[in-house]
C-alpha positions, 0 to 999 in steps of 0.5 A: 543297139545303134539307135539308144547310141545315135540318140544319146550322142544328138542329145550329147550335142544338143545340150552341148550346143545349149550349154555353150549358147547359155554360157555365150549369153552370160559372157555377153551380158554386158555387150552393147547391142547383144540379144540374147540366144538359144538353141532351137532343136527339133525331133528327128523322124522316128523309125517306122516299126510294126509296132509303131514309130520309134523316137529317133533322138532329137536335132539343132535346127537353129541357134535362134537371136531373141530379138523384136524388130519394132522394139528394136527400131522404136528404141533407136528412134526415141534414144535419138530423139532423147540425143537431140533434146539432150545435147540441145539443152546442154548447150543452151545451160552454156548459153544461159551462163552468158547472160548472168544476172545480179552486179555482175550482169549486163543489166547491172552495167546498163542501169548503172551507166544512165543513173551516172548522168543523175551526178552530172545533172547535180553538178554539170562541170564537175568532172568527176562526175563526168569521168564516172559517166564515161567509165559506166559506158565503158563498163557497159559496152564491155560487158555487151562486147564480152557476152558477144566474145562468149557467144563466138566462143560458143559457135566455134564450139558448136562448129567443132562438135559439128564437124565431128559428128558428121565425121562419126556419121561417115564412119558408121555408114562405113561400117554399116556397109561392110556389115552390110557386105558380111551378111549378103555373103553369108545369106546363102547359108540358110542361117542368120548371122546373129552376131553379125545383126547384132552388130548390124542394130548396134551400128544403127542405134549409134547412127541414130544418136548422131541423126535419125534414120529409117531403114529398108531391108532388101532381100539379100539381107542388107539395109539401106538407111535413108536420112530426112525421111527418103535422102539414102545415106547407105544403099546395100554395100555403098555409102553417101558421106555427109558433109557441112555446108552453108544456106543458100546465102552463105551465112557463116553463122549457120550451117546445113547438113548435104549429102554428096554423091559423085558432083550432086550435093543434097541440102538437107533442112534442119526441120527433116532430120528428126532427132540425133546429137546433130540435130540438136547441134544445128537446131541450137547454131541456126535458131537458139544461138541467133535468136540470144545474137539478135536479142543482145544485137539489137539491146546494143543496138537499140541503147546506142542508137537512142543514147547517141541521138540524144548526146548529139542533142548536146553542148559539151563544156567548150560550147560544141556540139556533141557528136556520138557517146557510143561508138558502133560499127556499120550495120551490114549490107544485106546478104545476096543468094547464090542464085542472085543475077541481078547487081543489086545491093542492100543497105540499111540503117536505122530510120531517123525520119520521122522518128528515130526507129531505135524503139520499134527494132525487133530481134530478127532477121529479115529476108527480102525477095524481088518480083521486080526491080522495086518490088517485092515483100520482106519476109521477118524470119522470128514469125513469117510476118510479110511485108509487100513493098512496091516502092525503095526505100522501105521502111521495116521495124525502126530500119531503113533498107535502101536499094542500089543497083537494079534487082532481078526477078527472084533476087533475094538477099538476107538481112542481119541487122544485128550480127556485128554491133555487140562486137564492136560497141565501145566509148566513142571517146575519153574525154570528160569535157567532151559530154554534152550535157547542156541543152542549147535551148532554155525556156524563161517565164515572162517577169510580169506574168500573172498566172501559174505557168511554169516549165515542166519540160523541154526537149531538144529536137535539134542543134543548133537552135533556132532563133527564140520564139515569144509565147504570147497568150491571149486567153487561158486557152490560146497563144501566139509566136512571134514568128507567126504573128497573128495565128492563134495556137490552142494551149492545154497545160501539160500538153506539149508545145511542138516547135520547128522552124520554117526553114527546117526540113525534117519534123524532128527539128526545133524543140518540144516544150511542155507547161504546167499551170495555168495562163493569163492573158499577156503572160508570155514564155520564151523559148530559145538558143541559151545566149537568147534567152539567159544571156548572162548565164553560164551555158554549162551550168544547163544541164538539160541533155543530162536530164534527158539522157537521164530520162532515157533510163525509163523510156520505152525502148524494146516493145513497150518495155524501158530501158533498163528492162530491155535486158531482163527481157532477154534473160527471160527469153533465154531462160524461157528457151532453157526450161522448155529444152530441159522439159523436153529432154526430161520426157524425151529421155524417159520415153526413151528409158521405158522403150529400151527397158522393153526393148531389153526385156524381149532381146536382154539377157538376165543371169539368173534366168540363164543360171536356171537354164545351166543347170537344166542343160547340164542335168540334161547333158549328164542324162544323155551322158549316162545314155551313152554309158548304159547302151556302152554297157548294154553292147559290152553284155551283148558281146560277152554272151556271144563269145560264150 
């Protein structure tokens, strides 16, 4: 009789226990990081009889979490991959703001400030119209130093959001570790703490959303996480915390992920750490946010440089010189690394000499290594080009970069030459008068002239000018100059004419004259200082250096590209950064979409599959309740008939 009892009482409690485990399932659907659970049960040894064994009943053997590894760990790894190409796009949308386009842009204000010297060229001593110079100036130095404003904005941002991911990194590593701490204690019940691995996973994938990991299980049941591919961030029960810090130069521009334990700190490169909101954060600080700084660094730069030359080439209303239209802080010295044991120092500038280098600037950041005091190579950080130098100065990419001081073996420094124009770009000054618009030299056809020369163009090198020089030709195809004589000059009409004086000791002196038409014998031209050669002409009503500012408007200035266009290049680079960043969050979060849903099909609970299994345990449960009740009734007959 103790055998139906015993069997229906284990049934009873097998079916108990899977009724609460489905009911645990169902009130768990919703929780991050649950598996799904069931009973395991297994039969009991029956009974050994002469007619055979008979059944003994049934026992829980476990309660078993559905669960698959791989799919576990290909989840965590592929939503952290989708965290760092999401976060990453986020904030270049932001960055994308900066740069607007239309009246509003930048580029707007550019275009607008060189077509307002068109109205001085008109009317060289109208005032308003040069007060309408200074005010686009004013309006385009504005708008570089407002983009420059929202960019510091972004960094500051970004540094923010930095520092409290690291800080939800540490927290979890934390929490992984007590975890960690749990399950070791509870290993040696010969059960698996379910819940406790749930939460364990759980812990995991929200670490991996913050930075990519992988993990090593260890016999006692813990597992030890490892960033960058082998750096331990969790070792069974202990953590080392993440931290912020800078590059080996000390950029405040750029941060680094470390790893401390005790007095050693671990610098972990960016290309190491995967995916993960981190990730994304550093990869936009250190390349994204740099590469827009360089690029409007270098348009302010670039349109400063060739705009003041070219102003400086002028006469303002009063007959003086004119100094710089645009006014720019000093580029910064090179930054030294920390291992540095030499005392040198890097300056730099951009070149003058042969030519002004404000055309061949490229948006980059540069790296200079020393083998030897004056020698070494210089690495351009936008594409890894390297330079060798074995002489100073160097000249690099439109710079001058000028050593002091004596450099030692393995001495290396960090070039930003960008980093600090946009922010201080403005008017240099504000009065209209003080626009050198005039050119201090004038060409002037000789009155007896029998051929068609004419001018077509005449370009200052330098002020003041230099003494005038009388082209004589001798032939269709020759000339002489009065400072030289004799000498016989070849002449090709609209070739230019390059001038400078004897004295001068840059080639970028004299002037550059150009001439249309054809020449006679005895036809002459002069060239010269205004007094010279239009004695009794106004100075100010030349407005040659309004011209060639003007002219500026279409020269080649950023890699071939005009002016005016140096900005739509930038905006296309940027946009060219966003559409790849949103490309790759598109497929990044739909490979990690298709991973969690098969992820959830092996560890998910579904309700209507857990509502089918209520109803079979209960229907199990009441059998074994009727078990019970029938070997009730059985012992009671039993006992009836032996009172008798």
């Amino acid at each position: 009789m103790s055998g139906i009892f015993n069997i229906g009482v284990r049934s009873l409690q097998a079916n108990q226990a899977a009724l609460q485990t489905t009911g645990n399932n169902i009130a768990n659907v919703n929780t991050p990081g649950y598996s799904r659970q069931s009973v395991v049960v297994q039969t009991v040894q029956g009974q050994y009889t002469g007619g055979g064994y008979i059944g003994a009943g049934v026992d829980i053997s476990t309660v078993q979490r559905q669960h698959s590894e791989f799919l576990t760990r290909q989840a965590a790894l592929s939503s952290s991959v989708a965290a760092s190409d999401t976060e990453r796009l986020a904030q270049l949308k932001q960055l994308e703001d900066v740069f607007q386009g239309g009246e509003a842009g930048l580029g707007s204000a550019i275009s607008d400030m060189m077509n307002a010297f068109s109205d001085v060229a008109n009317a060289p001593t109208d005032l308003s119209a040069r007060a309408v110079v200074l005010t686009r100036v004013d309006e385009a130095t504005a708008r570089i130093r407002t983009a420059e404003s929202r960019m510091t904005d972004l960094r500051r941002g970004v540094g923010s959001e930095l520092a409290s991911a690291v800080a939800s990194v540490n927290s979890l590593a934390a929490r992984i570790s007590k975890v960690n701490q749990e399950i070791a204690r509870t290993n040696g019940s010969g059960q698996a703490p379910n819940d406790l691995l749930d939460q364990r996973d759980q812990l995991i994938k929200d670490l991996n959303g913050y930075v990519q990991t992988s993990s090593v299980a260890a016999d006692d049941g813990t597992v030890s996480i490892f960033l960058a591919s082998s750096q331990p961030l969790v070792l069974g029960t202990s953590v080392r915390p993440v931290a912020l810090g800078t590059d080996a130069f000390g950029d405040p521009s750029k941060a680094k992920l470390t790893l401390t334990q005790g007095s050693s700190t671990t610098v972990l490169e960016e290309a190491t750490l995967g995916g993960g909101k981190l990730a994304g954060l550093l990869r936009f600080q250190n390349s994204d946010l740099q590469d827009a700084g360089q690029l409007l660094g270098r348009l302010a730069l670039a349109i400063g440089t060739a705009v003041n030359a070219q102003h400086r080439l002028g006469l303002d209303l009063k007959g003086a010189a004119g100094g710089d239209l645009i006014q720019m802080g000093p580029i910064p010295d090179g930054r030294p690394a920390s291992s540095n044991t030499g005392n040198a120092t890097v300056a730099m500038a951009v070149q003058t000499s042969p030519s002004s280098g404000a055309g061949s600037l490229l948006a980059s950041d540069y790296q200079i290594n020393f083998t030897g005091s004056s020698a070494g190579s210089v690495t351009r950080l936008s594409d890894g080009l390297v330079t060798a130098f074995s002489t100073t100065p160097i000249k690099i990419d439109g710079l001058d970069l000028t050593i002091t001081g004596t450099a030692a073996q393995g001495d290396s420094f960090l070039l930003k030459p960008f980093s600090a124009v946009a922010a201080t770009i403005a008017t240099a000054f504000a009065s209209p008068g003080a626009l050198a618009m005039s050119s201090p030299v004038a060409a002037r056809a000789g009155s007896n002239n029998l051929g068609t020369l004419a001018l077509a163009s005449l370009v200052t090198r330098s002020v003041p000018a230099p003494a005038a020089v009388t082209l004589t030709f001798t032939a269709p195809g020759t000339y002489t100059r009065s400072d030289t004589g004799a000498t016989t000059y070849p002449y090709t009409a609209g070739q230019a004419i390059e001038y400078s004086p004897a004295t001068a000791t840059t080639s970028a002196s004299g002037w550059s004259l150009t001439l249309k038409g054809a020449a006679v014998a005895g036809d002459t031209f002069v060239v010269g200082s205004n007094a010279s050669v239009q004695p009794n002409a106004d100075p100010r009503l030349n407005a040659g250096n309004a011209l060639s500012l003007l002219a500026l408007r279409d020269a080649a200035l950023f890699e071939g590209s005009a002016m005016t266009d140096g900005y739509a290049g930038l905006m296309a680079q940027v946009g060219v950064m966003v559409q790849g960043a949103s490309y790759a969050a598109d497929v990044s979060q739909s490979i990690a979409n298709n991973v969690e849903q098969d992820r959830s099909s092996v560890a998910g609970v579904n309700l209507d599959e857990e509502a089918a299994k209520l109803l079979q345990y209960q229907q199990a449960y009441q059998a074994s309740a009727k078990m019970l009740q029938i070997a009730q009734g059985v012992f009671d007959a039993l006992l009836q008939s032996l009172g008798r």
